[in-house]
C-alpha positions in Angstrom: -17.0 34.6 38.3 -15.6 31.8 35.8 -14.6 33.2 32.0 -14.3 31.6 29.5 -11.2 31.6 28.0 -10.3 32.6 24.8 -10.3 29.5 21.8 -12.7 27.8 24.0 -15.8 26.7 22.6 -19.5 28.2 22.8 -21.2 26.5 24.9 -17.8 24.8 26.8 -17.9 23.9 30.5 -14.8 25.3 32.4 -11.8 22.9 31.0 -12.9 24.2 27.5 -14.8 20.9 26.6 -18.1 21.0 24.7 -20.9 20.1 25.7 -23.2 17.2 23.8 -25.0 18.9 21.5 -23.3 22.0 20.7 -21.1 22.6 17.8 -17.5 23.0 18.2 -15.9 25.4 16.5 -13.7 24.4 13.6 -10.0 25.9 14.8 -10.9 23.9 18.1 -11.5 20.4 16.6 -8.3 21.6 14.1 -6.3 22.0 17.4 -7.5 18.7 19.0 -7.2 16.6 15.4 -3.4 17.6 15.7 -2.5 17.0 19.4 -4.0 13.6 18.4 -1.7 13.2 15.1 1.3 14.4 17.8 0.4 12.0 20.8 0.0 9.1 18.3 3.6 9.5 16.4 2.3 9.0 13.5 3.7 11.6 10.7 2.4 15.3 10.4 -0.9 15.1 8.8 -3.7 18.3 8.0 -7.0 17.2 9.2 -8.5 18.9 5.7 -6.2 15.9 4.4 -8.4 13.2 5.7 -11.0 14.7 3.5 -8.6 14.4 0.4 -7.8 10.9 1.1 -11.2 9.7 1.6 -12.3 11.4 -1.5 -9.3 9.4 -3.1 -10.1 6.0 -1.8 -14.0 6.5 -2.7 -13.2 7.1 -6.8 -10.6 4.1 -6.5 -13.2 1.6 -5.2 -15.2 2.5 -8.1 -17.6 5.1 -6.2 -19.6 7.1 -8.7 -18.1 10.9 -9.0 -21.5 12.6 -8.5 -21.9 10.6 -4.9 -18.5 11.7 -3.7 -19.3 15.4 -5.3 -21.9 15.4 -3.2 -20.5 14.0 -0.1 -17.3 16.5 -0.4 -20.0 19.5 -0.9 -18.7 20.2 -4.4 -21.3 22.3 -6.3 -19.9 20.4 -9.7 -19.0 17.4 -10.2 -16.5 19.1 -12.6 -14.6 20.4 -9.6 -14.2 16.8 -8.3 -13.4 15.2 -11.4 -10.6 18.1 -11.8 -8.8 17.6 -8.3 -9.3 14.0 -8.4 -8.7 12.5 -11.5 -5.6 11.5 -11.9 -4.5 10.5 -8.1 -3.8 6.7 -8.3 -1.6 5.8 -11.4 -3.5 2.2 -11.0 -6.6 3.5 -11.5 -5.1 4.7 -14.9 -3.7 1.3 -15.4 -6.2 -0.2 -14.7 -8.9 1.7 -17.1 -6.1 0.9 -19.8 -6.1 -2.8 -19.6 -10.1 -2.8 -19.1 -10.1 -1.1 -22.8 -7.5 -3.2 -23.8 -9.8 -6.1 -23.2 -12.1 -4.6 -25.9 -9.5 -4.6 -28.5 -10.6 -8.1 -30.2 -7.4 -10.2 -30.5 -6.8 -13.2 -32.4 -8.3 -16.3 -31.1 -5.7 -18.9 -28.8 -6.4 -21.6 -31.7 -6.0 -19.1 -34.7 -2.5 -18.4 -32.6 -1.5 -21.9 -32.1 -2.2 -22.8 -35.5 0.0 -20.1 -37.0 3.0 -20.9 -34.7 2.2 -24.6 -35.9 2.8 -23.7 -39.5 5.8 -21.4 -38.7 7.4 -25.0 -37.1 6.6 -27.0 -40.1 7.8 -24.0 -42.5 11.1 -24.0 -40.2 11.9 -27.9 -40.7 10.9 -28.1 -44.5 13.7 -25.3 -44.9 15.9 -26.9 -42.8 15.4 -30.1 -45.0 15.7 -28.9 -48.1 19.1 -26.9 -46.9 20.1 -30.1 -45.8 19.5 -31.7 -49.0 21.2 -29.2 -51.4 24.1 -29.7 -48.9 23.9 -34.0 -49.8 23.1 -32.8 -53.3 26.4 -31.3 -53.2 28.4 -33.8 -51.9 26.6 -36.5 -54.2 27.7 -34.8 -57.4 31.6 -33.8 -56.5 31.4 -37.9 -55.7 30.2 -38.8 -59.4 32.6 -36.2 -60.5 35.4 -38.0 -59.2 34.1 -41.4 -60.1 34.1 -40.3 -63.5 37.6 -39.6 -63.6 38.5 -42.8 -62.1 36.9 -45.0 -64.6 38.8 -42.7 -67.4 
């Protein structure tokens, strides 16, 4: 008489397969997750991490906690916003520029007329340094005209 053996699933045919319809059992799909992570080469990877990322990659495209709450079985969506807040340091980034956007800032005219102004303010200084420097040379001229004609 066939057994079956032990690990195998309720309701598996001889070769430990299940059949359609029945549940397998959790170590079993576990066990067959990681011969597939093996056979593929790809790095070592948990199944219960596939959870993790997908709850990751639904709060960065903007999913809305209490969906992914439910979808993770979470009976808070305290406990979600706990593990998964901080994950992705764009998602930070990018919640600081959207409230940086809020922060009104000075108009592009108001700004180009102000650097206009500092560039005029720049060459009237420059002009009037320029002119006390003539000034000077103009009077030590006269100065020395003066005592020629003496």
């Amino acid at each position: 008489m066939w057994r079956r053996p032990r690990g195998a699933l309720a309701g598996a045919g001889p070769r430990g397969r299940w059949h359609p319809g029945s549940w397998p059992r959790p170590g079993k799909v576990t066990d067959l997750f990681e011969q597939l992570v093996a056979n593929s080469g790809l790095p070592p990877i948990r199944l219960h991490d596939l959870r993790h990322g997908a709850a990751t990659l639904m709060l960065a495209a903007g999913g809305d906690v209490k969906v992914v709450s439910d979808t993770l079985g979470h009976s808070d969506t305290r406990i979600t916003r706990d593990i998964y807040q901080s994950v992705f340091p764009q998602v930070t980034k990018d919640a600081a520029e959207a409230t940086a956007k809020l922060v009104p800032l000075p108009r592009k005219a108001e700004a180009e007329e102000a650097a206009r102004k500092a560039r005029k303010a720049r060459k009237e200084a420059k002009r009037a340094k320029k002119a006390r420097a003539e000034g000077k040379k103009k009077t030590g001229e006269k100065a020395k005209r003066k005592k020629l004609k003496k």
